[in-house]
C-alpha positions in Angstrom: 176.3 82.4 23.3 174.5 80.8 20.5 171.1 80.0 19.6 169.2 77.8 21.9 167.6 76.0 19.2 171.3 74.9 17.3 171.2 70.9 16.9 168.1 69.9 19.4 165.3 71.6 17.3 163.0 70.2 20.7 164.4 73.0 22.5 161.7 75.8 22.9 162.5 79.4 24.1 162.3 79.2 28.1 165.2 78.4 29.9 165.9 77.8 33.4 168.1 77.9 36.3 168.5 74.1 37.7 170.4 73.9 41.0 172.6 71.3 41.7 171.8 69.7 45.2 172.9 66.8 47.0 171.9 63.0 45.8 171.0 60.4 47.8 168.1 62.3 49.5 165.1 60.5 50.2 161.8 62.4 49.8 158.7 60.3 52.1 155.4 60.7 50.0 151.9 58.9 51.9 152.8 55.3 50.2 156.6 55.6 50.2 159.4 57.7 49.5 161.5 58.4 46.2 165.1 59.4 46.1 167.7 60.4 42.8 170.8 58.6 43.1 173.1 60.4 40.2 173.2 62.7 37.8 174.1 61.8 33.8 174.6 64.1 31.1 174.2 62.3 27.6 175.4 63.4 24.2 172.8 64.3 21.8 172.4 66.2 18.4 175.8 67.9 19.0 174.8 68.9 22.5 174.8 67.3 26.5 171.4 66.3 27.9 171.3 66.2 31.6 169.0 63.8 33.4 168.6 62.2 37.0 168.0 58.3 37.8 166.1 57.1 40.4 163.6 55.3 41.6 160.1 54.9 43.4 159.5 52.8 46.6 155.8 52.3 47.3 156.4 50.7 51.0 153.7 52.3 52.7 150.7 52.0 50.9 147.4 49.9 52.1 147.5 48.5 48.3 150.7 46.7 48.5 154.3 47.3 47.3 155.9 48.1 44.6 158.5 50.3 43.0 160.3 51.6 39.5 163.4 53.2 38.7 163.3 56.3 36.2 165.1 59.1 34.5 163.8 62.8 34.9 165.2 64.3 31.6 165.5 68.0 33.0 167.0 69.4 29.7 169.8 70.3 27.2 172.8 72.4 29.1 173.6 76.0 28.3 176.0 76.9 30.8 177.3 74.3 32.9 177.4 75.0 37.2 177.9 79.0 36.0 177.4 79.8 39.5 176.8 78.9 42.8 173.6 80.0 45.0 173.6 81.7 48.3 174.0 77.8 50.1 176.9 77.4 47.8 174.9 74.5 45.6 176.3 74.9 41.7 173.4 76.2 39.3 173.4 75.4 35.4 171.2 76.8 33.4 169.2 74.4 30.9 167.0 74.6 28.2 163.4 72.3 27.7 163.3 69.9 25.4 159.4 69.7 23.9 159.3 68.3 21.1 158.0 64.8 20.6 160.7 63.1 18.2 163.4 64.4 20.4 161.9 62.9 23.3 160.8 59.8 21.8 164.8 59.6 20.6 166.3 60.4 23.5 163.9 57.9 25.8 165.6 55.4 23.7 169.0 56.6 23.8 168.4 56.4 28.0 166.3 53.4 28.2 169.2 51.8 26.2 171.7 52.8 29.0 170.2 52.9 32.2 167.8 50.1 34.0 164.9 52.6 34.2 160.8 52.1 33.7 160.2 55.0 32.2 162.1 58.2 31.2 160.3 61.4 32.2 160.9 64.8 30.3 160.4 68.0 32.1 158.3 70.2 30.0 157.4 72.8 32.1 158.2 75.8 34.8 157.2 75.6 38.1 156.3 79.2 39.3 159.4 80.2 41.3 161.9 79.3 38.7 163.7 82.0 37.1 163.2 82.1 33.1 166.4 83.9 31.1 
């Protein structure tokens, strides 16, 4: 395998395990409920990208209504659905983008394609997910 940091110098060291599951599902918050409707992977620096669209329904709320679509940017793929976990969902294992230009470029790149608010990069590593 090479390098994680060949052609997307925003990539930083930790790696993860994302797991594929099903669209279309829609989370209920206290003022609405969110949902991801696809998955896109995008071609940058050499390298795929792979984020989610959605969007935000605030339907619930005593403040009013309201609502966005958005891209969580969840990070550049190393190995592409590599296996499967124990419910048989596909897992990929992705790198984190960090660095600001990268982001700021590839906010544009999406923004340019997709009818999104705002584009969100994932920049972190919630406790239960598996580094390489």
């Amino acid at each position: 395998m090479t390098s994680p940091h060949r052609g997307v110098p925003g990539r930083d060291d930790r790696s993860f395990e994302y797991v594929h599951r099903g669209l279309d599902r829609e989370v209920t918050a206290i003022g609405g409920h969110y949902r991801f409707d696809r998955e896109v992977q995008i071609a940058f620096r050499g390298q795929q990208v792979l984020y989610l669209c959605g969007y935000a329904l605030y339907d619930t709320s005593c403040c009013g209504l309201g609502g966005c679509g958005y891209a969580l940017v969840q990070g550049v793929v190393d190995r592409w659905q590599y296996r499967h976990d124990p419910e048989g969902f596909p897992i990929t294992r992705l790198a984190v983008i960090d660095d600001p230009d990268c982001q700021r470029e590839l906010d544009r790149l999406i923004q340019d394609q997709e009818a999104v608010s705002q584009v969100i990069f994932r920049s972190w590593l919630s406790p239960g997910e598996q580094k390489a």
